[in-house]
MIFI-923124 format. One line per 8 residues: their letters; for each residue y, z, x of C-alpha. Coordinates in steps of 0.1 Angstrom, whole numbers, plus 5000, padded with zeros to 4 digits. Last residue first. Example, Ala and Ser with C-alpha at 12.3 -4.5 7.8 and 13.67 -1.06 7.14 Angstrom:
// residues 2
sa> 4989 5071 5137; 4955 5078 5123
This chain:
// residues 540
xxxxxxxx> 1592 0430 2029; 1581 0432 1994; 1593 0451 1968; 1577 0486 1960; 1611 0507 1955; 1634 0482 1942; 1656 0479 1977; 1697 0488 1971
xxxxxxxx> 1725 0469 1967; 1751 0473 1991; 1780 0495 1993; 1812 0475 2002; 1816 0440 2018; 1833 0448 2043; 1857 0410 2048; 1852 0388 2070
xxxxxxxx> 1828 0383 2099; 1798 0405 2108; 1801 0425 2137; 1773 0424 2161; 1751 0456 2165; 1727 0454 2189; 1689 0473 2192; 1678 0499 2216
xxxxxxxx> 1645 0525 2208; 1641 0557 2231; 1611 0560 2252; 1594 0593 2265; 1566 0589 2240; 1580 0569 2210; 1612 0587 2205; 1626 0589 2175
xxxxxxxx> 1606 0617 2154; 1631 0645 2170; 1664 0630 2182; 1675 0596 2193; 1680 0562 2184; 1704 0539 2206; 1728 0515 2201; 1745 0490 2220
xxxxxxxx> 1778 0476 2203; 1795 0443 2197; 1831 0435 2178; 1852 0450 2204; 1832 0445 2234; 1798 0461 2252; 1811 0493 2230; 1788 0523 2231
xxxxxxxx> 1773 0537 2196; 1745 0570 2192; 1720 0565 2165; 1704 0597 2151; 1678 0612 2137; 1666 0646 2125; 1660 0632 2091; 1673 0633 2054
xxxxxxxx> 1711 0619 2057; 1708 0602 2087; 1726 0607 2116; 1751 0578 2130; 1776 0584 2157; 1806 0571 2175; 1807 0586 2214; 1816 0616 2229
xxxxxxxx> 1797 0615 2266; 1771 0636 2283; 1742 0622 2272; 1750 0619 2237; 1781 0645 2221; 1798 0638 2190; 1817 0617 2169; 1809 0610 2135
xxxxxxxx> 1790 0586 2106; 1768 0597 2075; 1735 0582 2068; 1719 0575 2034; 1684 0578 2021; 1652 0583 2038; 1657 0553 2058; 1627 0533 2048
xxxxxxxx> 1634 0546 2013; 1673 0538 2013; 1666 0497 2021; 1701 0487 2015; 1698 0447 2002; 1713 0419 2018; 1697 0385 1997; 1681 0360 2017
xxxxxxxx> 1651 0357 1982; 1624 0372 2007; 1646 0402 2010; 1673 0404 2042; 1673 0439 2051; 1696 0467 2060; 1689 0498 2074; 1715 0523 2080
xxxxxxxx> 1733 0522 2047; 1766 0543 2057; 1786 0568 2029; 1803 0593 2042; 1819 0580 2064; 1828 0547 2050; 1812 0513 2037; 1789 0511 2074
xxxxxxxx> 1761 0488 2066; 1735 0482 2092; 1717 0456 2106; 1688 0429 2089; 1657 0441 2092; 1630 0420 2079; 1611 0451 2067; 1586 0437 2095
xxxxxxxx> 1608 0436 2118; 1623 0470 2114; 1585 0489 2120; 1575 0468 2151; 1607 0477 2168; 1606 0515 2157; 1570 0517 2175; 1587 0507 2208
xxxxxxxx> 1572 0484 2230; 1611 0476 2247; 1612 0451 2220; 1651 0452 2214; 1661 0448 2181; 1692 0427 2167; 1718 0439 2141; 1740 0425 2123
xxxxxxxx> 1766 0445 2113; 1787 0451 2081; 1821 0471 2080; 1836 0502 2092; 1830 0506 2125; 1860 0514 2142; 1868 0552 2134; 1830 0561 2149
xxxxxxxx> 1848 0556 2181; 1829 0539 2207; 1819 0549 2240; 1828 0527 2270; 1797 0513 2287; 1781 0525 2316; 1754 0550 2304; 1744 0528 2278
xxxxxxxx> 1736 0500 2306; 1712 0527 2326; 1696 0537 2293; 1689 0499 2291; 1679 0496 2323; 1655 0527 2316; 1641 0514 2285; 1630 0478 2299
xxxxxxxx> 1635 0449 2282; 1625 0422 2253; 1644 0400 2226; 1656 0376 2251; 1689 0374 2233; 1692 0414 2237; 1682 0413 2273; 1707 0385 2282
xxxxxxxx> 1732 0402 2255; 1730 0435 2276; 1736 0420 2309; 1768 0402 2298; 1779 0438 2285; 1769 0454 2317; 1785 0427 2337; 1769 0402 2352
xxxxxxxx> 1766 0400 2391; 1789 0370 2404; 1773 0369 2443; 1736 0363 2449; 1714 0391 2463; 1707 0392 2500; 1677 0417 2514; 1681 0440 2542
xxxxxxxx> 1652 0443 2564; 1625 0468 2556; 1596 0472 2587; 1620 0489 2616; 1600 0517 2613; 1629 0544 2608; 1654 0518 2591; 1690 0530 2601
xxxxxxxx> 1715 0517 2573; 1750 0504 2584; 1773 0501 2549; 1800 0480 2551; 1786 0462 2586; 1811 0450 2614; 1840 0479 2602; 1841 0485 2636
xxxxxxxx> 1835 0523 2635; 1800 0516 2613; 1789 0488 2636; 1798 0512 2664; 1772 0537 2646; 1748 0513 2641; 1749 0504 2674; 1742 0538 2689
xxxxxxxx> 1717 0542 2665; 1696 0511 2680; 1661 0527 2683; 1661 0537 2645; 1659 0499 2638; 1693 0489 2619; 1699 0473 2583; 1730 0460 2570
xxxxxxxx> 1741 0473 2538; 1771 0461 2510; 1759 0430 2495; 1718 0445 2488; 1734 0469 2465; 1742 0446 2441; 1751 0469 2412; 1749 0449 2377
xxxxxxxx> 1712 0437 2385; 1694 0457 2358; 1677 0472 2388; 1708 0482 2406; 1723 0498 2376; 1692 0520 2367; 1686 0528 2400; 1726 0541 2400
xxxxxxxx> 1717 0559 2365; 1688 0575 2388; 1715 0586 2417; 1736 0599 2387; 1714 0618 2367; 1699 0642 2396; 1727 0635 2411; 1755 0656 2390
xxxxxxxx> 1785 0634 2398; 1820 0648 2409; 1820 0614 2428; 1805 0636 2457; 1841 0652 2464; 1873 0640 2439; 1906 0655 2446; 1931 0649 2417
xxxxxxxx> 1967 0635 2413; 1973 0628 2377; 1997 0609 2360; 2015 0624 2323; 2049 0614 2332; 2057 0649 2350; 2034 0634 2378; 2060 0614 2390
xxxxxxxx> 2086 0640 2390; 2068 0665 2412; 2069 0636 2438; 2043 0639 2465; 2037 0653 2495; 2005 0645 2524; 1991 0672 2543; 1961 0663 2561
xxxxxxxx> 1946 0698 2565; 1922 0687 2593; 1900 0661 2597; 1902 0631 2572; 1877 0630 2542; 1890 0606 2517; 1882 0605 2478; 1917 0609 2464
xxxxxxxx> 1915 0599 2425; 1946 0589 2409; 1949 0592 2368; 1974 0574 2344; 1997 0581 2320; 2019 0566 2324; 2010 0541 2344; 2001 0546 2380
xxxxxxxx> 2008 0518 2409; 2035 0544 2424; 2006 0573 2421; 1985 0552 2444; 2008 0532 2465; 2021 0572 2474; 1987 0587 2481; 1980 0553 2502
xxxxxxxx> 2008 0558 2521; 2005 0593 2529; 1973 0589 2538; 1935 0594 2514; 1917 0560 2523; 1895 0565 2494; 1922 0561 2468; 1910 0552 2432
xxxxxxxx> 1936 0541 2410; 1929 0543 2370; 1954 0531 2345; 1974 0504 2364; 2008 0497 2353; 2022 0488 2383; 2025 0455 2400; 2000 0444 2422
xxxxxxxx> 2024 0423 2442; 2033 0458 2457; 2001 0460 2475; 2011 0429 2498; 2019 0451 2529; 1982 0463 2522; 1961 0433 2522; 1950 0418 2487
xxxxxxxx> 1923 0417 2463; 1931 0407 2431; 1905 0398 2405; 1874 0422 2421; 1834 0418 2404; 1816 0420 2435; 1825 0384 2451; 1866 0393 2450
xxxxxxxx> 1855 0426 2471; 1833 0406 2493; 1867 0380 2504; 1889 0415 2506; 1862 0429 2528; 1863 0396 2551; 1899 0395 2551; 1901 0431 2563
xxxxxxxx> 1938 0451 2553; 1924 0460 2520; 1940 0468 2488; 1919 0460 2453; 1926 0449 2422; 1900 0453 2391; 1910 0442 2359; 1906 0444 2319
xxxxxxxx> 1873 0464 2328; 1836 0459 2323; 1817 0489 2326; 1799 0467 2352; 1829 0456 2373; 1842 0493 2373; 1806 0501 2387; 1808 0475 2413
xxxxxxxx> 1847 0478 2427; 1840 0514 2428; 1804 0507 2451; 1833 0482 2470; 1859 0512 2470; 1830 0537 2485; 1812 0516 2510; 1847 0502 2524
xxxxxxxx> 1869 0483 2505; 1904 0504 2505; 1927 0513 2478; 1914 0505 2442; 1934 0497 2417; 1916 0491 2383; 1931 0482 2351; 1922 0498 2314
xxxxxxxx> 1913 0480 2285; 1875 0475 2280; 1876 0513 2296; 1883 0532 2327; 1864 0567 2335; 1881 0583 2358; 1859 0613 2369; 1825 0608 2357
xxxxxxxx> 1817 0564 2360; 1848 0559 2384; 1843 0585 2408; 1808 0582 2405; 1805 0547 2417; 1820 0554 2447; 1811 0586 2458; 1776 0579 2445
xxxxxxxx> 1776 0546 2469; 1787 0569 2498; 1769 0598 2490; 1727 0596 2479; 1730 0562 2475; 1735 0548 2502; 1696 0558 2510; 1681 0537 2477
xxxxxxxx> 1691 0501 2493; 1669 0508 2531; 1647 0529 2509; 1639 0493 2486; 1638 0503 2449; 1609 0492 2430; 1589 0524 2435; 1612 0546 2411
xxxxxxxx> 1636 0576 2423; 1629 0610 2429; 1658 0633 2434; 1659 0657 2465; 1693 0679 2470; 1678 0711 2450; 1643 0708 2464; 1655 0720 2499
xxxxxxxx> 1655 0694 2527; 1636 0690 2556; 1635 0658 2579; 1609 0634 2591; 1620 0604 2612; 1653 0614 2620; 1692 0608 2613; 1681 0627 2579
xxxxxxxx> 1702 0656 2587; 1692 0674 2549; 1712 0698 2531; 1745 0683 2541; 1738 0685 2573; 1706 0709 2575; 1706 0708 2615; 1725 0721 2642
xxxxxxxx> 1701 0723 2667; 1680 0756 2679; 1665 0761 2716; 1631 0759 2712; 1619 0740 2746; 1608 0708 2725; 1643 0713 2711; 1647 0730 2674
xxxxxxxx> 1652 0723 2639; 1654 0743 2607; 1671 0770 2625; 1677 0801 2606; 1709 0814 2597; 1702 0827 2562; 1720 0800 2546; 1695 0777 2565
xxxxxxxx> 1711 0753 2594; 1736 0737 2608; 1764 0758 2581; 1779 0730 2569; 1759 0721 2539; 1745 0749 2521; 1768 0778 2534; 1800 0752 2526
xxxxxxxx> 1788 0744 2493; 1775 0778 2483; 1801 0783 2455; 1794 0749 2444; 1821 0722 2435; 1796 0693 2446; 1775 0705 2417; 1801 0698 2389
xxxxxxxx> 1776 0700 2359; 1787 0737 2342; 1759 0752 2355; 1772 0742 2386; 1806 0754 2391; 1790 0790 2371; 1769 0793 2401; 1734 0787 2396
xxxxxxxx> 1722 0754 2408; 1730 0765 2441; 1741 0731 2456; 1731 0704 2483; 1745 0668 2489; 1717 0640 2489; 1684 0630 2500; 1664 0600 2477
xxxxxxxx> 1632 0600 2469; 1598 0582 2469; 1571 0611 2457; 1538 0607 2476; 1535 0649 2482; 1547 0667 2448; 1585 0670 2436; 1590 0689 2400
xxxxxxxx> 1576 0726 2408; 1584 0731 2446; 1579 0776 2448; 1550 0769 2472; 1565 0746 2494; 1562 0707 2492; 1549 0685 2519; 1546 0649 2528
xxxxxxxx> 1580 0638 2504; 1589 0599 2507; 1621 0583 2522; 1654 0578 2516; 1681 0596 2533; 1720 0595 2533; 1732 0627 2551; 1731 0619 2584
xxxxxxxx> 1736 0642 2616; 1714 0661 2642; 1735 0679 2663; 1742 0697 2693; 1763 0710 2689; 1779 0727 2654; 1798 0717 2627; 1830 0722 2611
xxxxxxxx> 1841 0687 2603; 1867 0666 2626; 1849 0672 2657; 1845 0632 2664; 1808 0635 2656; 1818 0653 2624; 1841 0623 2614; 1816 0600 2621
xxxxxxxx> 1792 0616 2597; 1816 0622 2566; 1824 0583 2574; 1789 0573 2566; 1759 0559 2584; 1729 0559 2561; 1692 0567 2563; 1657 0547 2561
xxxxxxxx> 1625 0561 2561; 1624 0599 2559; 1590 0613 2558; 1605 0644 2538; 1593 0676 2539; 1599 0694 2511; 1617 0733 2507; 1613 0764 2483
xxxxxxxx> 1589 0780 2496; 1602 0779 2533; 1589 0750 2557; 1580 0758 2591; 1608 0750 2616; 1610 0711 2630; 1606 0701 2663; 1628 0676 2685
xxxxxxxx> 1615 0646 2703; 1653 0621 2717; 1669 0597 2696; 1702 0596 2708; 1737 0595 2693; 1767 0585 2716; 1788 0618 2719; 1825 0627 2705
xxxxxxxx> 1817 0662 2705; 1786 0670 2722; 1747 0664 2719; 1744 0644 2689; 1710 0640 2685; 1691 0611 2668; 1660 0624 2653; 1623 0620 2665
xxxx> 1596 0640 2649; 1570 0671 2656; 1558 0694 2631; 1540 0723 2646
């Protein structure tokens, strides 16, 4: 018999208390999670109030962190001692999900909503056995130990406070997803983001990290506007002053979803432009817009989970956080388990952006200064220190606009990355100098500086030539470079016009699990053309 203590919901509208429940045996393919800390969200509220088809009583919550006690049999990739993160649940099979949009799922509803297994079965019960709704969104992690199925469990690393990780597993992936999968701004797109909850703010941050042109956001609280302007915001400003915003903006993300906000939102659009409507409000919420509008190329689209995949998303969002370009620690305010009920008004209020229950009261919110960097900024720092860490730098590729392999004819200096790679050891000793792109057809990928400063191609290092495209890395189109003799490649985001991150990949270019990073800086002036090439022999 597993015993723990979750925070039931007894009726509509009720004040959450933790009271002894008991939780079923666990099927093949489920964990047992000794949850540690777990958010408050909207989605959460909203069912409390009766505005999402659930069941009472109920044990809520849908943002937990914690660590994994049991696995059943069928449980290949998640063992007992893992530190994960809880999130939405999905099939894995449907054709929505094999095709990467999880939170689309044909089960979605069955998985999620249903208050318990798809089969009906209870997953918790009172200490008399009458069943609770339970297995909110694949989890109810308002408790101290909580099961989940393998498919809505993602491990993350041990650096990563639980009281920081939890958010991440909907309201910071709503967020941050949105922009990073669904809208997608670049170097030269604005921003416009309406409302500064956990959601806008974790917008604010990963639109902030990609590096944007500008980032506006509407909010009616001072305090929220004041935080917004701290995370990486230019504009922030209350709503009957929206229309000083202007239009024009490429990207509006609306997590308020009324009619005003859907019509500030396609209003502030360029054309063309995309609006993302994130908001959960009970009922069928209609809201109307003008057919004309959209004709100019703008799009109106409904965006649940941030459209993300999480088992790459809540890991990229590590990535983020640990590089330092998503402050986390800004937007949550930690609770003991004891004081749900004020977590929950804190939540209401608006006192605390993101309230985060702490199960044993033993990991208090940490501060982190305000001004992150940027991705780009971030990437220089590593780049000019000459050392970093291969997942923060996979983490910073994954942010960064792609480039096109149109813009990158020229010469570039390039600078390695000592991340303990092989590859690293290998270009400094031929003195590597960058790479040479004359054309398509016809790129020097390793030059070097010879002993008399002279450029010269190095072809037998590189086993000849390289030829340049765009094509498909991680998920995203993005310039390429494969080489002419070997199943290598470098794959090209921009960190600004004239500087790009690189990575090598393919067969032979890993060193373990690690992939090799280096810099590419323009080079002033004019291309210079094809470069001479190394005498075989000469010395490096």
């Amino acid at each position: 018999m597993r015993m723990a203590m979750a925070a039931v919901v007894e009726a509509t509208g009720a004040v959450p208390r933790p009271r002894e429940v008991r939780l079923d045996a666990l099927r093949e393919d489920e964990v047992l999670v000794d949850v540690a800390a777990s958010g408050i969200c909207h989605t959460d509220l909203t069912a409390i109030d009766g505005g999402a088809p659930f069941a009472f009583p109920a044990v809520l919550g849908h943002e937990g962190a914690g660590t994994v006690l049991e696995a059943g049999a069928a449980v290949e990739d998640l063992a007992p001692g893992d530190r994960v993160v809880l999130t939405f649940d999905s099939c894995g099979r449907c054709p929505r999900c094999r095709d990467a949009h999880p939170a689309y799922c044909e089960e979605f509803a069955a998985r999620n909503y249903r208050g318990g297994r798809t089969d009906g079965t209870a997953t918790v019960r009172t200490g008399d056995d009458a069943p609770v709704a339970a297995a909110w969104m694949g989890q109810s992690s308002w408790a101290t130990r909580a099961i989940a199925r393998a498919t809505n469990v993602v491990k993350v690393g041990d650096d990563i406070p639980f009281a920081l990780a939890a958010p991440l597993g909907c309201g910071v992936l709503t967020g941050a997803g949105t922009v990073l999968t669904v809208l997608r701004p670049g170097h030269q797109d604005r921003l416009l983001v309406i409302g500064a909850g956990t959601v806008g703010l974790a917008a604010v941050m990963a639109a902030h990290a990609i590096g944007v042109a500008g980032i506006t956001v509407v909010e009616p609280d001072p305090g929220r506007r004041a935080l917004a302007l701290e995370l990486g915001a230019d504009l922030a400003v209350p709503p009957d002053q929206a229309a000083d915003a202007g239009p024009g903006f490429a990207a509006v993300l609306d997590t308020v979803g009324t009619q005003q906000t859907t019509d500030l939102g396609l209003r502030a659009l360029a054309s063309p432009g995309i609006c993302a409507t994130v908001a959960l409000r009970p009922g069928v919420n209609p809201v109307t817009v003008s057919q004309t509008a959209l004709l100019w190329g703008r799009t109106l689209t409904g965006v649940i989970e941030g459209d993300a995949v999480p088992s790459h998303a809540i890991p990229l969002l590590v990535g983020l956080w640990r590089a330092g370009v998503l402050p986390l620690e800004r937007l949550v305010t930690t609770f003991p388990f004891a004081r749900v009920d004020d977590a929950v008004v804190a939540a209401r209020s608006g006192g605390a952006v993101k309230a985060v229950l702490v199960m044993d009261g033993a990991e208090p919110s940490a501060s982190a200064a305000a001004g992150a960097p940027t991705a780009g900024e971030r990437v220089r720092g590593i780049a000019a220190a000459g050392r970093g860490d291969s997942a923060v730098l996979a983490a910073l590729w994954d942010v960064l606009p792609p480039a096109r392999a149109d813009d990158l004819r020229g010469l570039w200096r390039g600078t390695g990355i000592d991340t303990g790679h092989r590859i690293h050891a290998t270009l400094a000793g031929a003195a590597w100098f960058g790479k040479n792109f004359a054309s398509d057809r016809a790129v020097q990928p390793i030059v070097c500086r010879d002993p008399d400063g002279a450029l010269v191609a190095d072809a037998a290092l590189a086993g000849g030539g390289a030829w340049l495209s765009d094509s498909v890395h991680r998920g995203r189109v993005t310039a390429t470079m494969t080489y002419d003799s070997r199943p290598v490649h470098d794959h090209f985001v921009r960190v600004d016009a004239d500087t790009l991150l690189g990575v090598m990949a393919g067969r032979g270019a890993r060193d373990g699990d690690v992939d090799y990073y280096f810099l590419l800086e323009r080079e002033p002036g004019d291309p210079p053309g094809p470069l001479p090439e190394r005498a075989a022999g000469r010395a490096r």
